[in-house]
NUFIGU-882158 format. One record per residue: residue in one letter; x, y, z of N, C-alpha, C, O in turn. Coordinates in steps of 0.2 Angstrom, whole numbers, plus 5000, padded with zeros to 4 digits. Example, Ala and Ser with C-alpha at 12.3 -4.5 7.8 and 13.67 -1.06 7.14 Angstrom:
2
A506649725039506249785039506649845039507149835042;S506449895035506849955036506450005039506750065040;
This chain:
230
X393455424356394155434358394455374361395055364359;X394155334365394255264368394355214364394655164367;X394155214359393955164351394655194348395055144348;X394755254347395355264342396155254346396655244344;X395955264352396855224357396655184356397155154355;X396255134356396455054358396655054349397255024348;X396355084344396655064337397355084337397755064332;X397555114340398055134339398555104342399055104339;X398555064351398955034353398854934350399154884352;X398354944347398254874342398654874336398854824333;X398654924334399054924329399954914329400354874326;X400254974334400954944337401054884339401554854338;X400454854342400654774343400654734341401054684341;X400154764336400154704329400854704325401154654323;X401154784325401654794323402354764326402954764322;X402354744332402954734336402954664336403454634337;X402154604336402354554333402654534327402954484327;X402554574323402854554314403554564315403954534312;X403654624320404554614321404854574322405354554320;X404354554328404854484331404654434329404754394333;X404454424324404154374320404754374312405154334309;X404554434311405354454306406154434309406554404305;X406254454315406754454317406954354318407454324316;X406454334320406554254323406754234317407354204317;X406454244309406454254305407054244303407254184301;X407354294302408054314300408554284304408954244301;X408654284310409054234316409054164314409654134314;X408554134311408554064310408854074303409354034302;X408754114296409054104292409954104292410354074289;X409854154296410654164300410854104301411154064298;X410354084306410854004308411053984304411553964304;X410553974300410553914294411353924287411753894284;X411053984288411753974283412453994285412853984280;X412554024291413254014295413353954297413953934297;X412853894301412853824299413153804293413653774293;X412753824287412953784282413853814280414253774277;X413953894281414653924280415053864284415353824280;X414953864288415553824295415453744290415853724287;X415053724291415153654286415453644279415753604276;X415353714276415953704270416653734272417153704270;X416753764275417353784278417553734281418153724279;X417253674286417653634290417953594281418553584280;X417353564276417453524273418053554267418253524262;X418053604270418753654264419453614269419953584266;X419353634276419853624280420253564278420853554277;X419753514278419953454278419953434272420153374272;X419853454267420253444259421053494261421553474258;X421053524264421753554263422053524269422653544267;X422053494274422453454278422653394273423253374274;X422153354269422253314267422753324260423053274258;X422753364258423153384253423753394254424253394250;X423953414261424653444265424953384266425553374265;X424553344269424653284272425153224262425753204260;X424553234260424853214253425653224250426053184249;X425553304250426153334247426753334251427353344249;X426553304260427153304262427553224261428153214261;X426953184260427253124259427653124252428153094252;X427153154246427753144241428553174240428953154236;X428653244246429153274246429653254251430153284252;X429553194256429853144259430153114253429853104248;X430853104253431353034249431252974252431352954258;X431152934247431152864248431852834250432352854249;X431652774255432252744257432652704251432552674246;X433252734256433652684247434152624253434452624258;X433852574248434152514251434852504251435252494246;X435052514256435852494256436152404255435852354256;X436552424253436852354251437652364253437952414252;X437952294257438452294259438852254255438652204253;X439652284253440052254249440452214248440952244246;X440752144250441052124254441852114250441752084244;X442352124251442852134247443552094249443752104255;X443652054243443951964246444551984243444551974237;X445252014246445852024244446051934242445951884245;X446251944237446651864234447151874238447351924240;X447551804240448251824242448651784235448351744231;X449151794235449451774226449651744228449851754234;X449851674224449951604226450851604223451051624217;X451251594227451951594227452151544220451751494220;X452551544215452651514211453451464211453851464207;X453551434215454051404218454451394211455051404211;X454351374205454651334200454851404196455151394191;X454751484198454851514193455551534198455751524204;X455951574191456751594192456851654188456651664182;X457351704191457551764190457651824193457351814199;X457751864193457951924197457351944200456851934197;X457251974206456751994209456251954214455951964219;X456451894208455851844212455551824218455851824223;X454951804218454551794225454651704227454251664225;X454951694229455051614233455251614241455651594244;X454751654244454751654249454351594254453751594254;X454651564257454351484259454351454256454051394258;X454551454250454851394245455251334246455851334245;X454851274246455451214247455751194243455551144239;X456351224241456851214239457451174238458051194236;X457251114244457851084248458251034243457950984243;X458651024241459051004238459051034228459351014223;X458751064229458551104223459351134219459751164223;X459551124211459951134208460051194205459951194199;X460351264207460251324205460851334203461051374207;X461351314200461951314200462051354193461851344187;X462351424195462251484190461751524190461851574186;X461151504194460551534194460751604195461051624200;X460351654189460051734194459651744199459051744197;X459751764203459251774209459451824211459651824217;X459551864207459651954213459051964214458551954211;X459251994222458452034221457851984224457352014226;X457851934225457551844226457551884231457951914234;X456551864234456551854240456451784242456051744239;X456751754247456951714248456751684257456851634261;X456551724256456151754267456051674268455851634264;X456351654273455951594276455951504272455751444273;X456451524266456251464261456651394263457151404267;X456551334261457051304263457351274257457051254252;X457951284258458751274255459251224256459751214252;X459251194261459451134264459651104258459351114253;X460351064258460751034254460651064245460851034241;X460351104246460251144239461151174235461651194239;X461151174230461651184225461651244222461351244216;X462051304223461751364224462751384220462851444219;X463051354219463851364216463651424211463151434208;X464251484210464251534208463651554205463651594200;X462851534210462351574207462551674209463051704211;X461951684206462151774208461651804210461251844208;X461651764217461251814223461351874229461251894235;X461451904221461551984225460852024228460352024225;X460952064234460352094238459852034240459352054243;X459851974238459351924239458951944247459351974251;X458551934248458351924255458351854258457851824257;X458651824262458651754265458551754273458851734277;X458051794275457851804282457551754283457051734280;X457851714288457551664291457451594289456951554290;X458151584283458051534275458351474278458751494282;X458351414278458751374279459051354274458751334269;X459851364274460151354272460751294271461251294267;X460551254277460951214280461251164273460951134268;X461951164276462351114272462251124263462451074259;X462051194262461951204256462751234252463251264255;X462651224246463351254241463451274238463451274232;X463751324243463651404239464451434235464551484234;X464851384233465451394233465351434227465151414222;X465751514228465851564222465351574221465251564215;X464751584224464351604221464251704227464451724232;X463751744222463851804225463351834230462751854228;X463551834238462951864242463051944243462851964248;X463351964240463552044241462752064243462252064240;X462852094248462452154251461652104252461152134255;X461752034251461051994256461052004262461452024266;X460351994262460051994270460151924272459851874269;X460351914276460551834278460351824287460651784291;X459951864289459751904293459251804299458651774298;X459651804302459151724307459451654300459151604301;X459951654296459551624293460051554293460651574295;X460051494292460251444296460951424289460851424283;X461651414291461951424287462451354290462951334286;X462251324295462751274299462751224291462251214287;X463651214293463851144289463651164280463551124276;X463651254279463651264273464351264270464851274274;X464451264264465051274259465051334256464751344251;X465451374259465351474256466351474255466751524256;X466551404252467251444249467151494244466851474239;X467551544244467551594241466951614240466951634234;X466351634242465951664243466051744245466351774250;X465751774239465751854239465151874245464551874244;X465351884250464851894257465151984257465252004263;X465252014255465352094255464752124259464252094257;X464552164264464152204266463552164267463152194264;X463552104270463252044267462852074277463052114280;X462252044278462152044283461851994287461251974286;X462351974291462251884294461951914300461751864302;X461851944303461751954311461351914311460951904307;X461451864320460851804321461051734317460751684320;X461451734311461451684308461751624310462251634313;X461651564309462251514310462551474307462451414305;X463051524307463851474302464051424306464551414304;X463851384312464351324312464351264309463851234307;X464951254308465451214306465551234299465851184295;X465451304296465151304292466051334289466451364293;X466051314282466851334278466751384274466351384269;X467151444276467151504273467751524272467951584272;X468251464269468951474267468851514260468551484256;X469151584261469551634257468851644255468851644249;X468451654258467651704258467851754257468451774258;X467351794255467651874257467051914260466551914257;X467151944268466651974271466752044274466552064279;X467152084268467252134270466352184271465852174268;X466552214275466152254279465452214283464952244286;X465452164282464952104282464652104290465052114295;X463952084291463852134300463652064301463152024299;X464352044307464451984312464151984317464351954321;X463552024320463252044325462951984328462651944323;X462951944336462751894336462751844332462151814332;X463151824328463251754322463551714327463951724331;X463251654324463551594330464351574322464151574316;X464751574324465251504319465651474323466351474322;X465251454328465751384331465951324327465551284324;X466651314326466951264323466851264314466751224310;X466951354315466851364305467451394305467751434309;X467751364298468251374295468451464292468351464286;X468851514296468851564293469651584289469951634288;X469951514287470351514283470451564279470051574274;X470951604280471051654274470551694270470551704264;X469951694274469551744272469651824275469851844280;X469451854271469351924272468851964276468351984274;X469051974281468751994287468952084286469052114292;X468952114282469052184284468552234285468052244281;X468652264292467752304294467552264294467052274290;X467352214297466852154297466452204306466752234311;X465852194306465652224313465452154316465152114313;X465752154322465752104330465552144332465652204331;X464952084336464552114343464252044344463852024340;X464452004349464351964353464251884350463851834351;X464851904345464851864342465351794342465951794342;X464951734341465151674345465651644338465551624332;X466151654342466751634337467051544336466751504339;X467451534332467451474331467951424337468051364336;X468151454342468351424349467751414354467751394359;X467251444350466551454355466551524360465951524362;X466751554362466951624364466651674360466651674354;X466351704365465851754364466251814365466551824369;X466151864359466851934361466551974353466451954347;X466552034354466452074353466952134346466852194344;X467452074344468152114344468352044336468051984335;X468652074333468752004327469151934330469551934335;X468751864324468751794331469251784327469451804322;X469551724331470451694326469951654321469351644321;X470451624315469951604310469951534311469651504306;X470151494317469751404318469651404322469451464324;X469651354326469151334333469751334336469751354341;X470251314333470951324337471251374338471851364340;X471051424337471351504338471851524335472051584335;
C-alpha cells in the first residue's frame, strides 16, 4: 500500500517537472521569436521612416534661382541740326543760327539758346520757348501766336510786326526790346519786364497786366504807355 503512494506521488512529480520543463520551454521559444517579431518590425519601421523621409524630399520644390534685371532707360540724344514742326531742340545752341522762314510749330524749344539768331517771318506757332534765350534775336514777321514765351530772355529783341496773339510772355524780358506794330492781342503781360521797349503802334487789345514793369520802368497792373516816355 506504501509502495503504491510513493508510485503514485513519483509519478505527479515526474509529471509536474515535464510541465515545467515544457512550459520554460515554450516561454523561451516565445521569447525568441517575439524578439525576433520586434526586430523585423523595428527593421520595417525604419524602412518606412526612410522611405517617408525620401518621398518628402522629392515632393519638396527645388529652389529656383532668382535673377535680377537691371533696366537701363536710354535717354534720346537731342538732334539740334534737325527742323520742322514738332521738333525737340530743347537746350539747343542755336545762337546765331539762320532759321529765316524756318517751320517750327510746335518746336520744343525749352531752355535753347537763340541769342542773336535770325528767326524773320519763320512760323513759330504754339512753339514752346520756356526759359529760351532769346536775346537780340530777329524775329521780325515772323509768327509766335499762341507760344509759350514763359522766363524767356527777349531783351534787345527785333519783334516788328510780330504776330505775339495769345502769346504767353509772363516773366519774360522785353527790354529795350522793339515791338513796333506787333500785335499782342490777348497776349498775358503778367510780370514781363519791357523797360525802354518800344510799343509803337502795336496792338495791345485784352492784353492781361499784372505787375507788369512797363517801359517808364513803373510797375502797374493796368495797360503801360507805349515808350519809356509815356
Amino acid at each position: 500500500m506504501r509502495s503504491s503512494r510513493f508510485s503514485i506521488e513519483n509519478y505527479f512529480h515526474t509529471q509536474q517537472i515535464n510541465f515545467h520543463v515544457q512550459c520554460k520551454s515554450l516561454n523561451l521559444t516565445a521569447d525568441k521569436d517575439g524578439g525576433e517579431s520586434m526586430r523585423k518590425q523595428g527593421s520595417l519601421l525604419v524602412f518606412l521612416l526612410a522611405a517617408c523621409v525620401g518621398l518628402f524630399a522629392a515632393c519638396v520644390p527645388a529652389a529656383v534661382p532668382t535673377t535680377t534685371t537691371t533696366t537701363t532707360t536710354a535717354i534720346p540724344v537731342v538732334d539740334c541740326a534737325a527742323r520742322g514742326p514738332g521738333v525737340d531742340l530743347h537746350g539747343c545752341n542755336l545762337a546765331g543760327a539762320r532759321l529765316d522762314f524756318a517751320i517750327l510749330s510746335g518746336a520744343n524749344l525749352t531752355d535753347a539758346n537763340l541769342r542773336n539768331a535770325y528767326l524773320m517771318s519763320a512760323n513759330l506757332l504754339g512753339a514752346n520757348f520756356t526759359g529760351a534765350d532769346l536775346g537780340d534775336a530777329f524775329l521780325t514777321g515772323a509768327t509766335l501766336r499762341g507760344a509759350n514765351l514763359t522766363g524767356a530772355d527777349l531783351s534787345g529783341a527785333i519783334l516788328t510786326s510780330t504776330d505775339l496773339r495769345r502769346a504767353n510772355l509772363s516773366g519774360a524780358n522785353l527790354g529795350y526790346a522793339n515791338l513796333t506794330n506787333a500785335n499782342l492781342t490777348e497776349a498775358d503781360l503778367s510780370g514781363t519786364d519791357l523797360t525802354e521797349a518800344y510799343l509803337t503802334d502795336a496792338n495791345l487789345d485784352l492784353v492781361t497786366w499784372s505787375n507788369t514793369t512797363c517801359p517808364n520802368g513803373i510797375v502797374q497792373s493796368m495797360e503801360c504807355p507805349r515808350t519809356s516816355a509815356g
